[in-house]
N, C-alpha and C positions, 0 to 999 in steps of 0.2 A: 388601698388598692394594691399597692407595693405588696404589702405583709401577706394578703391574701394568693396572690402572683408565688412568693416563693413555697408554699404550701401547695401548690398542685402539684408538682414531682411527687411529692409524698402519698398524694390521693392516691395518683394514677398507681404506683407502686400498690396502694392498698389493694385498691380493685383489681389490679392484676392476680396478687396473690389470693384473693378471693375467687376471680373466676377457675383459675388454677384448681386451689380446692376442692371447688364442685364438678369440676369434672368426672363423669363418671366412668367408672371404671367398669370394664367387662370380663369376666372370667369364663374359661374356657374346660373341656374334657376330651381326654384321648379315648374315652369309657362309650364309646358308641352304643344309642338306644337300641333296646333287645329287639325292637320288630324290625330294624332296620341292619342287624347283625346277622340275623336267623337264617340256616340254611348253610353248606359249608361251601367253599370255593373252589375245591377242587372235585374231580370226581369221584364218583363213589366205588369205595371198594370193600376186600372180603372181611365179613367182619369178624375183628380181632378183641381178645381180651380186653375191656374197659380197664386198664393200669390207671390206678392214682399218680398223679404228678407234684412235684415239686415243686417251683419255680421258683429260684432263689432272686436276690434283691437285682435291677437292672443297673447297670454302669451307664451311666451318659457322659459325653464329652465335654469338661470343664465351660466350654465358650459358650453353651447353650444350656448351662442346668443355674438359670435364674426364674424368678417368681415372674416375669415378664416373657411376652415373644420376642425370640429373635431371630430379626428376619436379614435374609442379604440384601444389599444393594449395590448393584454392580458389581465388577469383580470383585473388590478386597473390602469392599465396605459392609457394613453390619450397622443395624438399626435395632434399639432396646426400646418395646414399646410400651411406655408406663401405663397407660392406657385400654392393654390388652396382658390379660395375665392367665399363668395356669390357675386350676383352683388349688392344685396338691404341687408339690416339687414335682419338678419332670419328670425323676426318674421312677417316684411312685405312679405319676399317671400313664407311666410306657407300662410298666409291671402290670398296672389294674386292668389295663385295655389287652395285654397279651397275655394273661391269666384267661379273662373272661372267652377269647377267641379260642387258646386253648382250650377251653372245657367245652363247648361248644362242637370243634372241632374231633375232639378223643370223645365225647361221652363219657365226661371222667371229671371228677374235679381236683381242685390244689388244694392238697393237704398242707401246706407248707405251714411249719410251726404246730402242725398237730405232732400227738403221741407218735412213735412210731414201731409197726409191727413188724410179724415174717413176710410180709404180702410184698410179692414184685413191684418196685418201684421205679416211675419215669424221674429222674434227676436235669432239669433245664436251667441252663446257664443263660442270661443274653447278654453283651457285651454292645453296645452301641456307639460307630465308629462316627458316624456324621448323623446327624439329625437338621437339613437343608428345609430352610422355611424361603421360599418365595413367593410372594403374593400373587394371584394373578396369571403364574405361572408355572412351577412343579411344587409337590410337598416329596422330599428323599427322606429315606433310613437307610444306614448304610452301617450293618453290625456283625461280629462274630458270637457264634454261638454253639452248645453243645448238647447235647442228649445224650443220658446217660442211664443204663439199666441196670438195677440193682437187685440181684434176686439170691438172697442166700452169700455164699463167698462167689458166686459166678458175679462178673459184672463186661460189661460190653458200653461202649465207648464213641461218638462218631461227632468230629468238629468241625464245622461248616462254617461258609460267611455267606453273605445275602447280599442284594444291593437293591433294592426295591424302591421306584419313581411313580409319581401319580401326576398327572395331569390338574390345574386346579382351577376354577375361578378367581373373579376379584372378589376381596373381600376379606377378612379374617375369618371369619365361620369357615367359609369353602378351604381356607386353608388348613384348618384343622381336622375339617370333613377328608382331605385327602389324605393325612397323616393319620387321620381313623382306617381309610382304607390299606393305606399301604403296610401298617399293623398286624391290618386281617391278613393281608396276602403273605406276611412273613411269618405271622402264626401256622397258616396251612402249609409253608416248608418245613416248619418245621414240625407238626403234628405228622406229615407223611414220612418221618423218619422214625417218630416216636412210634408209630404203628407197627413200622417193620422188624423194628428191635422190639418191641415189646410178644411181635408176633415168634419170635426165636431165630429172625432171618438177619442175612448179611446187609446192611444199607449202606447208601452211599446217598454223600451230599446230592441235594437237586441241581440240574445246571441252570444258568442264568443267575 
């Protein structure tokens, strides 16, 4: 009975690291479905030259580019949830989602990494300054960024920052549903600068 008795610590440890194991894991996309993207967000205006665009690679902020969510918890605390993951690095799934909103948005797509011609091109930086996960409560991006035109030796230039909040539900899905939205809405700031410059006008940052 004795010998049997000191061998339950060990079970219990087995089955622990067993239930562990099977947990399953859920993966996640900043890449919002096309029927549910369609349509642009801002209003409609004159229409200007479809410019191909660039989008070069996204910067995200060291505290937040892991294979997991991370979410806050109260002021200073931060939670890594093994259990909820990107499917790509972050800063691929910010890029893939703000590519797709851009093309969408300009009626143009990203050539980035194609050959390249004499054809006027949109050149897009995005820089991401906070990426704020709160369950239940807002999804934030919070990034600097640039639009830049390049047509021949003329080039024109214009660098903005953004601060864009969403509202969210509980849940991890809704949390990532609002950082799909909040995406959109800072693709379309920055699509209505790409317009303006690509139209041959002076822009200026959006406010808010």
């Amino acid at each position: 009975m004795m010998r049997s008795a000191r061998h339950l610590p060990g079970v219990a440890a087995a089955l622990l690291l067993a239930a562990c194991a099977s947990a399953p894991l859920h993966y996640y996309t900043l890449v919002a479905p096309a029927d549910e993207s369609a349509g642009s967000l801002v209003a409609p205006v004159a229409a200007a030259p479809a410019l191909p665009f660039d989008l070069l690679p996204v910067g995200v902020p060291a505290q937040v580019d892991q294979p997991q969510l991370v979410v806050r918890e109260g002021g200073q605390g931060v939670a890594l949830l093994a259990g909820e993951r990107w499917i790509a690095p972050l800063g691929d799934e910010v890029r893939s989602a703000l590519s797709a909103d851009l093309a969408r948005e300009l009626h143009s797509a990203d050539v980035s990494g194609l050959p390249g011609n004499d054809r006027p091109l949109l050149r897009i930086k995005l820089d991401l300054r906070r990426f704020d996960s709160v369950p239940g409560s807002y999804a934030l991006v919070e990034a600097a960024w640039s639009v830049r035109l390049l047509h021949g030796e003329r080039a024109a230039t214009l660098a903005c920052t953004s601060r864009v909040s969403e509202t969210v539900g509980p849940g991890y899905a809704a949390l990532v549903q609002g950082h799909q939205r909040a995406i959109a809405r800072l693709a379309a700031q920055i699509a209505g600068v790409a317009r303006t410059l690509g139209g041959g006008r002076a822009a200026v940052c959006p406010s808010g």
